[in-house]
NUKOL-349691 format. One record per atom (N, C-alpha, C): residue number from 1; residue in one letter; chain; atom name; y, x, z. Coordinates in Angstrom, 3 decimals, padded with zeros to 6 digits. Atoms other than C-alpha are relative to their C-alpha. Last residue first. Layout:
<sites>
   nr  rest  kette  atom         y         x         z
  NUM     A      A    CA         Y         X         Z
...
</sites>
This chain:
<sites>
   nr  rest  kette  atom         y         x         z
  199     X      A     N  -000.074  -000.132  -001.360
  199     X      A    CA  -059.880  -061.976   080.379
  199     X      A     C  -001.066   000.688   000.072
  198     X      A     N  -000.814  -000.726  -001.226
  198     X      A    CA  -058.435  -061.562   076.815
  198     X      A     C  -000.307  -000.166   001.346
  197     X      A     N  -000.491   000.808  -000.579
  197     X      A    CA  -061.291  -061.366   074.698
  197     X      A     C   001.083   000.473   000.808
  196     X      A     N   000.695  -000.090  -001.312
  196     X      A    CA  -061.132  -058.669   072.323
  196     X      A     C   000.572  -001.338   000.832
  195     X      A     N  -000.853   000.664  -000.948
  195     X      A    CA  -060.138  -059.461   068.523
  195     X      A     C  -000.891  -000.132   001.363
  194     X      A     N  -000.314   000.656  -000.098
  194     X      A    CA  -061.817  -056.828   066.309
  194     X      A     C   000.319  -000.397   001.454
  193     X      A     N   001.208   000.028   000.386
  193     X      A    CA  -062.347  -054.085   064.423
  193     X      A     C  -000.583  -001.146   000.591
  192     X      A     N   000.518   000.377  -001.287
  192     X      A    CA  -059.116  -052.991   063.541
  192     X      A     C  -000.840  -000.587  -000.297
  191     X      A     N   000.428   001.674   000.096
  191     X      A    CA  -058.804  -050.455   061.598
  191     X      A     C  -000.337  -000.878   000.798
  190     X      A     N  -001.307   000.510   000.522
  190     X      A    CA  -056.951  -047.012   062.010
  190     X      A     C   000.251  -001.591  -000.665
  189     X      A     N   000.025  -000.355   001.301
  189     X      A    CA  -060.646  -045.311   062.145
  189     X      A     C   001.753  -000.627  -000.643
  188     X      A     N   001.084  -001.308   000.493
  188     X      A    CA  -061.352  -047.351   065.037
  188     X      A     C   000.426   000.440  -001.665
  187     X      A     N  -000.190  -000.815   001.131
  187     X      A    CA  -059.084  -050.290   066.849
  187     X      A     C  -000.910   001.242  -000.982
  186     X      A     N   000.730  -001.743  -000.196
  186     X      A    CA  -060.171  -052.962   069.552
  186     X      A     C   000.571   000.771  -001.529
  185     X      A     N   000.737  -000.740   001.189
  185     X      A    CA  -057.483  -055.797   069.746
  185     X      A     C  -000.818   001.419  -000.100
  184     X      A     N   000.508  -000.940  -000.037
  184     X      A    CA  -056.079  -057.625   073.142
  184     X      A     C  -001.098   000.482  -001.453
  183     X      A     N   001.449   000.216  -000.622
  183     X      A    CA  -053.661  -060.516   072.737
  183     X      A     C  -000.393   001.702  -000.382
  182     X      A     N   000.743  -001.205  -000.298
  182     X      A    CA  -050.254  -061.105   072.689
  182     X      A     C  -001.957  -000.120  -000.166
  181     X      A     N   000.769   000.169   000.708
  181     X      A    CA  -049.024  -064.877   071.929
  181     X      A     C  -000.509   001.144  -000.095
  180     X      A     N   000.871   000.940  -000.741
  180     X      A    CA  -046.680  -065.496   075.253
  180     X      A     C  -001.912   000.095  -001.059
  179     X      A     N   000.737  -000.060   001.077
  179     X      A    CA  -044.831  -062.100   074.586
  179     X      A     C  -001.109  -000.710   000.366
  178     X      A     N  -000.883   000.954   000.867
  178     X      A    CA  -041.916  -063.320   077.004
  178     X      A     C  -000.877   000.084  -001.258
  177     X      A     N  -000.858  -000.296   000.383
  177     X      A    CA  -042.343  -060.416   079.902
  177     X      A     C   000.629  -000.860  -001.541
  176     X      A     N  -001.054   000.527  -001.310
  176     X      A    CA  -044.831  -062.077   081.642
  176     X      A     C   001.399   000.648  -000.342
  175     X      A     N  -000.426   001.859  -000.126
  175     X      A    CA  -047.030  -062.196   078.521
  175     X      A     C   001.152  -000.054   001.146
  174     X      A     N  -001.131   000.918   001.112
  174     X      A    CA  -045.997  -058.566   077.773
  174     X      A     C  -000.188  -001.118   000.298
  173     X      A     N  -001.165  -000.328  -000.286
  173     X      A    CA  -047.539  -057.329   081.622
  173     X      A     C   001.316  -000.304  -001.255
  172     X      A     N  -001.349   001.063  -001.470
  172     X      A    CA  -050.090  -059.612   081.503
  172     X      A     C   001.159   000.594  -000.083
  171     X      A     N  -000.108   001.855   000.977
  171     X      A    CA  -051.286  -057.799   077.635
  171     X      A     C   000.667  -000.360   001.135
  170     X      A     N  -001.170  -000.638   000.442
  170     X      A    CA  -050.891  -053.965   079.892
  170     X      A     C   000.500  -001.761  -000.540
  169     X      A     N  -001.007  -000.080  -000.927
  169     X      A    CA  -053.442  -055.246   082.213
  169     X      A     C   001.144  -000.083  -000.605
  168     X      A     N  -000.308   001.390  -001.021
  168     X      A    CA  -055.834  -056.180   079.902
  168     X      A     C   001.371  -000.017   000.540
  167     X      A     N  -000.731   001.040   001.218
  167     X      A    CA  -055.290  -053.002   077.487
  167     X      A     C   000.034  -001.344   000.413
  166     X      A     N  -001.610   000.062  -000.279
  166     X      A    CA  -055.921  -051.436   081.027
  166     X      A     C   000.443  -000.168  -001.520
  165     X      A     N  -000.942   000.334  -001.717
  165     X      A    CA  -059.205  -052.889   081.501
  165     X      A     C   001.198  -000.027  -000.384
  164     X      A     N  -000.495   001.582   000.192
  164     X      A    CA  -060.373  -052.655   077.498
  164     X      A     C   000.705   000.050   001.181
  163     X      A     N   000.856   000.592  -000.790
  163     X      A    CA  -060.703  -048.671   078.171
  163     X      A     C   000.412  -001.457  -000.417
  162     X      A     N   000.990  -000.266   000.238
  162     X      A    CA  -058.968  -046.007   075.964
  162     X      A     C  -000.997  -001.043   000.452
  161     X      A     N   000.916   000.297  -000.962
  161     X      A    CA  -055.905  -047.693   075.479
  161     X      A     C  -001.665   000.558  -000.071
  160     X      A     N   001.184  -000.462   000.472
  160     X      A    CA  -053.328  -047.213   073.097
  160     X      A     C  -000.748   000.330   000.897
  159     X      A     N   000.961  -000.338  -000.655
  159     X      A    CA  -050.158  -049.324   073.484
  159     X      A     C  -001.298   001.130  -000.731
  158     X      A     N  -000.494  -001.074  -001.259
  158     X      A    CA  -048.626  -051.610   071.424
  158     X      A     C  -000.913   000.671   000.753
  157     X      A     N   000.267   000.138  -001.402
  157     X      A    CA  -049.257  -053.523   068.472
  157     X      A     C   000.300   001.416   000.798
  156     X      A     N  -000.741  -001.372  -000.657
  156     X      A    CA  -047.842  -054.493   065.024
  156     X      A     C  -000.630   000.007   001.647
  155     X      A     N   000.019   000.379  -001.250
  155     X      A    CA  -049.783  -056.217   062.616
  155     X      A     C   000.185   000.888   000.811
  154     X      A     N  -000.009  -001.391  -000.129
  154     X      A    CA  -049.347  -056.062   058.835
  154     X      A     C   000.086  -000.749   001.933
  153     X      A     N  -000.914  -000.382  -001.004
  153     X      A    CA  -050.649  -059.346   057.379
  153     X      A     C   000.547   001.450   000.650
  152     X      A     N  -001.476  -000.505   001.152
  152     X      A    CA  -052.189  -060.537   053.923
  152     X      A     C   001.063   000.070   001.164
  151     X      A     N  -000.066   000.763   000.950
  151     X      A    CA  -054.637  -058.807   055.090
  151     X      A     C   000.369  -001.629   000.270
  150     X      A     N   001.048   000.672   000.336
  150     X      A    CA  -054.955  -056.851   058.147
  150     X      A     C   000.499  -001.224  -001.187
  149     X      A     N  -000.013   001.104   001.056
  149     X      A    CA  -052.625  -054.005   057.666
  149     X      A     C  -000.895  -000.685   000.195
  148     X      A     N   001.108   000.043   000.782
  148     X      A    CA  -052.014  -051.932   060.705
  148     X      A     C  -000.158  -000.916  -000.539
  147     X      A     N  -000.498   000.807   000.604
  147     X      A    CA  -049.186  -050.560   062.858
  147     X      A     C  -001.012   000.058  -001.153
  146     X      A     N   000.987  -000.096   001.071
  146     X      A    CA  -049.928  -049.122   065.869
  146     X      A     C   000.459  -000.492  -001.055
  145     X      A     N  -000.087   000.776   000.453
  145     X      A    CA  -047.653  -047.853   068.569
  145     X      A     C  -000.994  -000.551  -001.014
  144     X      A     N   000.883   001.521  -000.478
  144     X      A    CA  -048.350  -045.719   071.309
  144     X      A     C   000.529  -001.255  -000.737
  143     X      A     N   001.019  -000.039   000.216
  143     X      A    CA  -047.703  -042.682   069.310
  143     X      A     C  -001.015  -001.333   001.029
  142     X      A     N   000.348   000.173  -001.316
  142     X      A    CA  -044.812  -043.292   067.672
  142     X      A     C  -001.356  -000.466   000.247
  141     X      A     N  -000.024  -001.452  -000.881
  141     X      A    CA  -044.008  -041.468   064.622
  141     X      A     C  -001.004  -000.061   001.250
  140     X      A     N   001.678   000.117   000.295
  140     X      A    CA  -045.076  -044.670   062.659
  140     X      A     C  -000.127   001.078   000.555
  139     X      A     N   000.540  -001.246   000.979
  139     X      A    CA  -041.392  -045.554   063.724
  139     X      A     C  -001.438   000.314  -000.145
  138     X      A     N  -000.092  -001.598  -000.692
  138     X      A    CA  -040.504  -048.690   065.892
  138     X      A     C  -000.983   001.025  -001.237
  137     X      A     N  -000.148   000.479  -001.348
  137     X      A    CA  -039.800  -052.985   064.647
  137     X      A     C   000.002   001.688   000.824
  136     X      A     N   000.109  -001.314  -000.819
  136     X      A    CA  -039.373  -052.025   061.400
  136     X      A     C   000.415  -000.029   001.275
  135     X      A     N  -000.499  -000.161  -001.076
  135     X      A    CA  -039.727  -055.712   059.428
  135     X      A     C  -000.193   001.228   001.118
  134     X      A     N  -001.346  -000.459   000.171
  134     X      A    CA  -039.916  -055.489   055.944
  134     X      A     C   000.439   000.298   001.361
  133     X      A     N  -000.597  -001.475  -000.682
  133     X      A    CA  -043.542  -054.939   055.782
  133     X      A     C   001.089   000.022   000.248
  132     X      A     N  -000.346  -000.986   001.224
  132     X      A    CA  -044.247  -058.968   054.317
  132     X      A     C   000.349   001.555   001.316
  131     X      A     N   000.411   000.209   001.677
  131     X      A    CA  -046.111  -061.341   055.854
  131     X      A     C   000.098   001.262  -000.749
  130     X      A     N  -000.769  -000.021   000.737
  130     X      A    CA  -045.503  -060.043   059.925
  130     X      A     C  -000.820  -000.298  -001.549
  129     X      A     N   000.600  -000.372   001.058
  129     X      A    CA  -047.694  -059.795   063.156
  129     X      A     C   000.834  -001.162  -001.283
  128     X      A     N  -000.651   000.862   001.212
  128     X      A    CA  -046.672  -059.527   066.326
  128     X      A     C  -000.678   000.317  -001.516
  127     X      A     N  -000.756   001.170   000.065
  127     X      A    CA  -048.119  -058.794   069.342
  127     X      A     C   001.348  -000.437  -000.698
  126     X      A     N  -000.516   000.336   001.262
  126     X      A    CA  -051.039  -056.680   069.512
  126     X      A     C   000.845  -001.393   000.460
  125     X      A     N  -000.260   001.667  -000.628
  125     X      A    CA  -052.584  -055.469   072.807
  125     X      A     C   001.506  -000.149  -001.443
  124     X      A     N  -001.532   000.062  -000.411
  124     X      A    CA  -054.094  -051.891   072.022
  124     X      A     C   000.339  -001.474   000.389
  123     X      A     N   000.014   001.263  -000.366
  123     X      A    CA  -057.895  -050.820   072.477
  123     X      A     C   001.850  -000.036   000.405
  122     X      A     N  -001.164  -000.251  -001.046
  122     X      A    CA  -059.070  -047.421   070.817
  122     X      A     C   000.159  -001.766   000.536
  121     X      A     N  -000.768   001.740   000.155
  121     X      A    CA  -062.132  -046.754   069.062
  121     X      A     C   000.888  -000.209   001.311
  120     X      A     N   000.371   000.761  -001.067
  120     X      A    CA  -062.144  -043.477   068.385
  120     X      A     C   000.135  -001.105   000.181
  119     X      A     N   001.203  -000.317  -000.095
  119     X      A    CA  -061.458  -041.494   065.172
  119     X      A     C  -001.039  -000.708   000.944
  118     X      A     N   000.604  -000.075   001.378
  118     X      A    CA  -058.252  -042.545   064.304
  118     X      A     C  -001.250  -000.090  -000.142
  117     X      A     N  -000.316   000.954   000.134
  117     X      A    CA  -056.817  -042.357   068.081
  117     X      A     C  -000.908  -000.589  -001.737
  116     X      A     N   001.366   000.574  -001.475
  116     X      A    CA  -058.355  -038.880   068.244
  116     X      A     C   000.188  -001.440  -000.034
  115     X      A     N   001.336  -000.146   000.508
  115     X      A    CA  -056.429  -037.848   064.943
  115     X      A     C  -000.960  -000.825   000.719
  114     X      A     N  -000.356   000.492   001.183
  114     X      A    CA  -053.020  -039.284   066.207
  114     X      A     C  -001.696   000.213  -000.774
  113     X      A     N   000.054   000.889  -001.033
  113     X      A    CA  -053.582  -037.506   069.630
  113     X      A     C  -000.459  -001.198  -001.257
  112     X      A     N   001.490   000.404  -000.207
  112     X      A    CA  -054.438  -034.322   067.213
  112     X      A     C  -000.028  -001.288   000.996
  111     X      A     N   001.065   000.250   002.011
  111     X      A    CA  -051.194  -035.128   065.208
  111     X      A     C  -001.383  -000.017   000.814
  110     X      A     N   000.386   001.261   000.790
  110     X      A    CA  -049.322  -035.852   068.737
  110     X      A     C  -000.786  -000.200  -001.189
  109     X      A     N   000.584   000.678  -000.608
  109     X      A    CA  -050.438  -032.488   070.290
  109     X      A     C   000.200  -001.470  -000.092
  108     X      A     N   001.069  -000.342   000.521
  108     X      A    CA  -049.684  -030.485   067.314
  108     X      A     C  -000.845  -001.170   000.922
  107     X      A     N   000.441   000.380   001.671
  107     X      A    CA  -046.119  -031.967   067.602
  107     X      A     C  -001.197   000.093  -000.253
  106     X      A     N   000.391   001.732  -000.445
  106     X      A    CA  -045.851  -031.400   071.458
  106     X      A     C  -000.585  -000.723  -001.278
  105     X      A     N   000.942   000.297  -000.825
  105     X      A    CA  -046.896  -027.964   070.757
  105     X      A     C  -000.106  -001.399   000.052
  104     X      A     N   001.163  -000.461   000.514
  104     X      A    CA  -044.440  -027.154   068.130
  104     X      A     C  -001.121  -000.226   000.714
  103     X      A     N  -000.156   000.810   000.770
  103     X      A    CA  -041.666  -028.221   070.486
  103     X      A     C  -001.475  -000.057  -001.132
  102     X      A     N   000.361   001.338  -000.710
  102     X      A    CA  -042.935  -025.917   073.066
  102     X      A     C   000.121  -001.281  -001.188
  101     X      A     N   001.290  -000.505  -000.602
  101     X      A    CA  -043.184  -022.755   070.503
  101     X      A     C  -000.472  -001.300   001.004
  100     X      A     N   000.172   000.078   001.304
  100     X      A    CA  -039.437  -023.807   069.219
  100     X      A     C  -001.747  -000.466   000.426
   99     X      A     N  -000.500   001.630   000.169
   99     X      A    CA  -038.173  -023.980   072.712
   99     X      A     C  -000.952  -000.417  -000.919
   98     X      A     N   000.458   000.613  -001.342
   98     X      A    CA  -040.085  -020.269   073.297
   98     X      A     C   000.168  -001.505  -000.350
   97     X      A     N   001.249  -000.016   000.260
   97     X      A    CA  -038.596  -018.953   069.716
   97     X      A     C  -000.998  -001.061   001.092
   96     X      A     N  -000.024   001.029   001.034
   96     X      A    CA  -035.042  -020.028   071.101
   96     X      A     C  -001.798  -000.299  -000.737
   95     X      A     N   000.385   001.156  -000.496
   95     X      A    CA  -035.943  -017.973   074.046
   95     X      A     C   000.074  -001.471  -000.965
   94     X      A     N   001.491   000.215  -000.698
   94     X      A    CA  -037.119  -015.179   071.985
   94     X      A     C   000.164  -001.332   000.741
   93     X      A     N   000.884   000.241   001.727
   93     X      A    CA  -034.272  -015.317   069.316
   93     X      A     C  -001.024  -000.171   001.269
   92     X      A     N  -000.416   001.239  -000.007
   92     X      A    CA  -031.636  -015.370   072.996
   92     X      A     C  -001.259  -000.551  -001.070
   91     X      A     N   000.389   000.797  -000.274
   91     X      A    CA  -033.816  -012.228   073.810
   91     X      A     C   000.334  -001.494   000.342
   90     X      A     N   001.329   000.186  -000.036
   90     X      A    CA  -033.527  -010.617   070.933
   90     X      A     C  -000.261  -001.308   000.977
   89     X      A     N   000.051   000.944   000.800
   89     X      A    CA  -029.706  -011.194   070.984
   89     X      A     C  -001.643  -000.529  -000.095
   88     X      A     N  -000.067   001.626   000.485
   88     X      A    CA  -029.066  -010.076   073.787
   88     X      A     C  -000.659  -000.560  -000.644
   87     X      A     N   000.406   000.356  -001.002
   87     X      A    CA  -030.841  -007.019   073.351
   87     X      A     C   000.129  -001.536   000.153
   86     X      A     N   000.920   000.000   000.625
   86     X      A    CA  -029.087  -006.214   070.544
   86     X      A     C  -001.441  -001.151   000.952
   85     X      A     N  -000.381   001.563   001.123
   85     X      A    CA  -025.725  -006.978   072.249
   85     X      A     C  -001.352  -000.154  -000.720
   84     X      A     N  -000.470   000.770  -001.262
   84     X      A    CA  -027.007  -003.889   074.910
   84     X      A     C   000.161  -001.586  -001.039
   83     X      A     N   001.700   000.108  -000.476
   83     X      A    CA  -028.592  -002.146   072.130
   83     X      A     C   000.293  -000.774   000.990
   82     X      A     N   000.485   000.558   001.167
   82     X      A    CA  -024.719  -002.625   070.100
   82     X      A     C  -001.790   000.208   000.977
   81     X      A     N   000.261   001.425  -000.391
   81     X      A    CA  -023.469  -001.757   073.759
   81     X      A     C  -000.627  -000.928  -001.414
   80     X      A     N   000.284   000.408  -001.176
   80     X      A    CA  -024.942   001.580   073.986
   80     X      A     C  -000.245  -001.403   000.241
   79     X      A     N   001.624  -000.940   000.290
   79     X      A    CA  -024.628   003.053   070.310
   79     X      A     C  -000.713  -001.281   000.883
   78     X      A     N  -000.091   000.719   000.742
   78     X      A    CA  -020.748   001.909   071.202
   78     X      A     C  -001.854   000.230  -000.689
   77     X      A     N  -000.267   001.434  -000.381
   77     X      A    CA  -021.194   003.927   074.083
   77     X      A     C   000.092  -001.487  -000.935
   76     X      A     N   001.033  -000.022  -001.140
   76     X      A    CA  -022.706   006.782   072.541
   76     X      A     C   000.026  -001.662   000.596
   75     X      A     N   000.830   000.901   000.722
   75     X      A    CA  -020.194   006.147   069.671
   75     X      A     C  -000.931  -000.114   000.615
   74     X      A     N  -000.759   000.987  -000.208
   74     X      A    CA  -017.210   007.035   072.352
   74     X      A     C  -001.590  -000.742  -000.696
   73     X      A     N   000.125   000.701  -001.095
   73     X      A    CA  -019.223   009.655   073.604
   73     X      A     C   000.406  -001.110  -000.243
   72     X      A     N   001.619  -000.054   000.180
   72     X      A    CA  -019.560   011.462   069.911
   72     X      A     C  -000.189  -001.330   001.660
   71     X      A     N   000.228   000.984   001.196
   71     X      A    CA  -015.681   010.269   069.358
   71     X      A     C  -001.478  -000.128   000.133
   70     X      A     N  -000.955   001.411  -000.986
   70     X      A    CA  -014.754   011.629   072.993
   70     X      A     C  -000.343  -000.774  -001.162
   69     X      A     N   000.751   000.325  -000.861
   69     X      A    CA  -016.833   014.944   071.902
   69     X      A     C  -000.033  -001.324   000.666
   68     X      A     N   001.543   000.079   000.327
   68     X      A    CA  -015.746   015.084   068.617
   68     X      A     C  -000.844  -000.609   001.330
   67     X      A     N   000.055   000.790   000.434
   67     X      A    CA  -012.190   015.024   069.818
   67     X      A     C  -000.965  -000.576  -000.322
   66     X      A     N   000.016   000.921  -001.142
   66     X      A    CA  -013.189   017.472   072.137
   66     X      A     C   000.667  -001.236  -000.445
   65     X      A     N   001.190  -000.019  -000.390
   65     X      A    CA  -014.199   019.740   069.241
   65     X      A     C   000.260  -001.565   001.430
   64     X      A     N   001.312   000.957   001.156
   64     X      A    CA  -011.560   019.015   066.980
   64     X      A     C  -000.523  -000.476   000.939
   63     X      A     N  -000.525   001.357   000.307
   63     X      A    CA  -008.698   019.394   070.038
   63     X      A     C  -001.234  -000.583  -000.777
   62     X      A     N   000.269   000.872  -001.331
   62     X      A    CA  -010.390   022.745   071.047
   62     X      A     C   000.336  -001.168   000.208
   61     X      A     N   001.498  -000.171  -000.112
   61     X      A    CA  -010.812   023.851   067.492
   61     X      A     C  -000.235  -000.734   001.044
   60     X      A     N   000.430   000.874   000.723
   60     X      A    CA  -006.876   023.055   067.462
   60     X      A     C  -001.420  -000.055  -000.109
   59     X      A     N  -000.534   001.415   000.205
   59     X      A    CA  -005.832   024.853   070.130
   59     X      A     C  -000.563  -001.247  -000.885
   58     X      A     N   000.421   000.025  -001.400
   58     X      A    CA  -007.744   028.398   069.793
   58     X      A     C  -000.001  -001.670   000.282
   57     X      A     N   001.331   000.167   000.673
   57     X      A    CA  -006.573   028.214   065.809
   57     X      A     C  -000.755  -000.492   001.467
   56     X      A     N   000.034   001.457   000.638
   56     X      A    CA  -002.953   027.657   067.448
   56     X      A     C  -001.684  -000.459  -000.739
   55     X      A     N  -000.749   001.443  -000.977
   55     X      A    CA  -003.101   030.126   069.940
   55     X      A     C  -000.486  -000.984  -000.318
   54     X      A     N   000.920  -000.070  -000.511
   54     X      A    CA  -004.449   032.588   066.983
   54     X      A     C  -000.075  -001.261   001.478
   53     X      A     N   000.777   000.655   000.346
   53     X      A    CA  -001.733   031.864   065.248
   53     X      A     C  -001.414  -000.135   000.031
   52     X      A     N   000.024   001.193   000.007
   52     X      A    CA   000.222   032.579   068.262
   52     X      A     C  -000.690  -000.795  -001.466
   51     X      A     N   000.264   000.669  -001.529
   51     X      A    CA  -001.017   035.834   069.051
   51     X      A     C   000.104  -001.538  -000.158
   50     X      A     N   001.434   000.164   000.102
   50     X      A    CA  -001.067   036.787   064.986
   50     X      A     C  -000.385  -000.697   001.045
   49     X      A     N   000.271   000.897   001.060
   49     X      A    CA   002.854   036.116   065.213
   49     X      A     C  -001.574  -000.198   000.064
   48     X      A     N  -000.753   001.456  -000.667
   48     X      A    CA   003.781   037.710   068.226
   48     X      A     C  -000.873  -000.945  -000.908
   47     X      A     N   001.124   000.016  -001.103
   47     X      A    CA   001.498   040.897   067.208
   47     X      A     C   000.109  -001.708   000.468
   46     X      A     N   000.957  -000.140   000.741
   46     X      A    CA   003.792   040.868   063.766
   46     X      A     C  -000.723  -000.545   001.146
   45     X      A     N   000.131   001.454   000.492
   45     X      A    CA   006.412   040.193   065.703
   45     X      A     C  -001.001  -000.119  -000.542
   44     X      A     N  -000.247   000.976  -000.595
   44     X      A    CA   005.968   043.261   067.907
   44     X      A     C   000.073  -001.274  -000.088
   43     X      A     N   001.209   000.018  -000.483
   43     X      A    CA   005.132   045.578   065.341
   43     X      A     C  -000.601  -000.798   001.317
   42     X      A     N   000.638   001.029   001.009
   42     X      A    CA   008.177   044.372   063.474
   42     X      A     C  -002.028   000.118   000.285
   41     X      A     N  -000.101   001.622   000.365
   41     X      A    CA   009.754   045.229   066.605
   41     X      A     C  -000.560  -000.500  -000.739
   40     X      A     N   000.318   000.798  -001.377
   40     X      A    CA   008.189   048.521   067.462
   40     X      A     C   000.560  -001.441   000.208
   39     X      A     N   002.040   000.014  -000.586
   39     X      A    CA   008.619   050.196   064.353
   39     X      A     C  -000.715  -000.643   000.571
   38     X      A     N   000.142   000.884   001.251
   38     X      A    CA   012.605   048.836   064.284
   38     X      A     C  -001.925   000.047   000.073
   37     X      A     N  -000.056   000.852  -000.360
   37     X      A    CA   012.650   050.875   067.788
   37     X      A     C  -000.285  -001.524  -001.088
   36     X      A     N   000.776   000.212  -000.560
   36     X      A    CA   011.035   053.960   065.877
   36     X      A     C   000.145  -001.628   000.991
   35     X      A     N   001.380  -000.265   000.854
   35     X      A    CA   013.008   054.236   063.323
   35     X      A     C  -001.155  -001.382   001.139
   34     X      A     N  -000.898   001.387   000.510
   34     X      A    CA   016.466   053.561   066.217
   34     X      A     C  -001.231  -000.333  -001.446
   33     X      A     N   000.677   000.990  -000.698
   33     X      A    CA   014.554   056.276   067.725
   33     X      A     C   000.304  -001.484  -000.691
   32     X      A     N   001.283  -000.007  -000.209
   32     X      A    CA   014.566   058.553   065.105
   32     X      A     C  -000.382  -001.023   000.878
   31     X      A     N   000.255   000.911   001.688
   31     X      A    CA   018.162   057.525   063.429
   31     X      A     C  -001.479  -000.240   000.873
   30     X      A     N  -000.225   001.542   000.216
   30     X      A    CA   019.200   058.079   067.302
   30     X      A     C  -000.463  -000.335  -000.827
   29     X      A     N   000.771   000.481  -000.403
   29     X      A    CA   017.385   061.587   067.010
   29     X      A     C   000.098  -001.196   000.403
   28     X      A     N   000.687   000.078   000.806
   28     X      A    CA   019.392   062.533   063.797
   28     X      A     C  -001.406  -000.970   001.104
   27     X      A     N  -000.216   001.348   001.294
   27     X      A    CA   022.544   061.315   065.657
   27     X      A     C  -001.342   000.003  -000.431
   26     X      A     N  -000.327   000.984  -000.789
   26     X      A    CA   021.762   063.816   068.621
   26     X      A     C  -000.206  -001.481  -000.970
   25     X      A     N   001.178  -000.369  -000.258
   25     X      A    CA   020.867   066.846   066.184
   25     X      A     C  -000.102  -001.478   000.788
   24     X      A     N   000.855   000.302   001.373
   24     X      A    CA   024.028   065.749   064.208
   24     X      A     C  -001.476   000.065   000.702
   23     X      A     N  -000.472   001.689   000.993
   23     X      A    CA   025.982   065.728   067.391
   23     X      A     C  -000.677  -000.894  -000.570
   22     X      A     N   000.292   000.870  -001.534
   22     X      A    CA   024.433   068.958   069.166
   22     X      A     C   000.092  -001.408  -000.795
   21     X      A     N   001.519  -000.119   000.185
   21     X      A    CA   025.338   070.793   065.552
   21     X      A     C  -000.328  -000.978   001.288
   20     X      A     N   000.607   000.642   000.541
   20     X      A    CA   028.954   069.101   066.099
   20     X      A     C  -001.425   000.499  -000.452
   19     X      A     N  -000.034   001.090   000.097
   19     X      A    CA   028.919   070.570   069.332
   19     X      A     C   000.064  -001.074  -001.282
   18     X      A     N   001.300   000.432  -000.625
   18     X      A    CA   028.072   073.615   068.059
   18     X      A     C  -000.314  -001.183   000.512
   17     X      A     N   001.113  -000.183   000.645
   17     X      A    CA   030.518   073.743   065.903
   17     X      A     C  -001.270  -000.909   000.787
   16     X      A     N   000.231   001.315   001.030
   16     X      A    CA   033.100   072.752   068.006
   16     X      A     C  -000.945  -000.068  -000.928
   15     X      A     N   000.575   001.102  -000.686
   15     X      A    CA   032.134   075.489   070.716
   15     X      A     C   000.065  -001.289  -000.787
   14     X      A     N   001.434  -000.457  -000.410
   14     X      A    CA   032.443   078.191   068.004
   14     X      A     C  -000.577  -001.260   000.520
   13     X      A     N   000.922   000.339   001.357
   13     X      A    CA   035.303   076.992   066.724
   13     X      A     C  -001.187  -000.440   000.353
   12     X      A     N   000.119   001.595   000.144
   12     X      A    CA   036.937   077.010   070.500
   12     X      A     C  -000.862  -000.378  -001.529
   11     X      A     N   000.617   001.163  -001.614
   11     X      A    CA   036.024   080.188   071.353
   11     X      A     C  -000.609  -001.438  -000.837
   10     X      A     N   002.002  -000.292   000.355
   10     X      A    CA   037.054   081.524   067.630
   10     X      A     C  -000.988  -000.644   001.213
    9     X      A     N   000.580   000.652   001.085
    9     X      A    CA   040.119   080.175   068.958
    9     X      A     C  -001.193  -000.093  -000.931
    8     X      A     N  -000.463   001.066  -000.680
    8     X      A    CA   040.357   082.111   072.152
    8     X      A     C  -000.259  -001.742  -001.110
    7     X      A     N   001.533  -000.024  -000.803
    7     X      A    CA   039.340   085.206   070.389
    7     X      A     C  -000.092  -001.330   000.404
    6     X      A     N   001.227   000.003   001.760
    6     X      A    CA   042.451   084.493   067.829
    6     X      A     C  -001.491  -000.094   000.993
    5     X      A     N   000.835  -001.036   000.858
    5     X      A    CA   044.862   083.908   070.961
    5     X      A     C  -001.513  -000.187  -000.521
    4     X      A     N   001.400  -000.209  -000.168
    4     X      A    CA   046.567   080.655   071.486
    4     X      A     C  -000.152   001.206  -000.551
    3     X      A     N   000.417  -000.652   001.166
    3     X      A    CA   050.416   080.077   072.174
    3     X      A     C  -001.409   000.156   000.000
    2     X      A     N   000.620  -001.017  -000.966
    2     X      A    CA   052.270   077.219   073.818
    2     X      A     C  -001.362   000.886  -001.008
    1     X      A     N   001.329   000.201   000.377
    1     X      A    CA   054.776   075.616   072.222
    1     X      A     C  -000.898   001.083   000.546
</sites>
């Protein structure tokens, strides 16, 4: 076995010592960093964490908003075609109005034709004449028709003629058509007033 002297061992104390002082001084500055690396992670997630719920606030504002914007554009357009369908519609109501507006015309212009006939003495060519009313030969609508009570007869005639001439003319044109007993009548006031020759 091999021998050590006492100096030689005090050596070696010495240097074990110190090396474990070195050690502990070593260890204490692992605890420090190994502090400090923990420090720096939860200061790291922490950062991680705010970054991305900040991300996500970033994200979603920018989803509202341009949701908003595609909902504000969408109703723009829908805004658009409801004035567009509006439109339409007006001016389907206007041309319907228009029809309405002609129709209404022709009407005002049979009541005053209807007045003027009433008022004037007119000249129709009468050819038939009935006992009783039962027989509705054309509507009282119509305005070249007449239909007038001479006692105890109602007498239906045709036509409305301002001039005897063409209440002439019109009479040849029922005799030759089969109305052999026609004849020419002056009218006034919706009465007749009397029996015009026929030539």
């Amino acid at each position: 076995m091999p021998f050590i002297e006492e100096n030689d061992l005090l050596d070696l104390h010495k240097d074990i010592e110190k090396s474990q002082i070195i050690n502990e001084r070593l260890l204490d500055q692992v605890g420090f960093k190994n502090k400090d690396i923990k420090k720096l992670k939860i200061q790291r997630n922490i950062l991680a964490g705010v970054t991305s719920v900040f991300l996500l606030l970033v994200f979603g504002f920018w989803a509202f908003f341009s949701g908003l914007r595609t909902s504000n554009e969408f109703r723009g357009q829908e805004t658009l075609a409801e004035a567009v369908d509006s439109l339409d519609t007006f001016r389907t109501r206007i041309d319907y109005l228009k029809e309405r507006n002609e129709e209404l015309s022709l009407v005002k212009e049979f009541y005053l034709a209807k007045e003027f006939l009433e008022k004037e003495k007119i000249y129709s060519v009468q050819v038939k004449s009935f006992v009783d009313n039962n027989a509705t030969l054309a509507s009282e609508a119509l305005t070249n028709t007449l239909f007038v009570k001479t006692n105890p007869f109602y007498a239906y005639s045709l036509g409305n003629f301002e001039t005897i001439d063409e209440a002439r003319r019109f009479r040849e044109q029922l005799v030759k058509m089969g109305f052999k007993d026609a004849f020419v009548a002056s009218y006034q006031d919706g009465k007749r007033v009397k029996i015009e020759d026929p030539f």
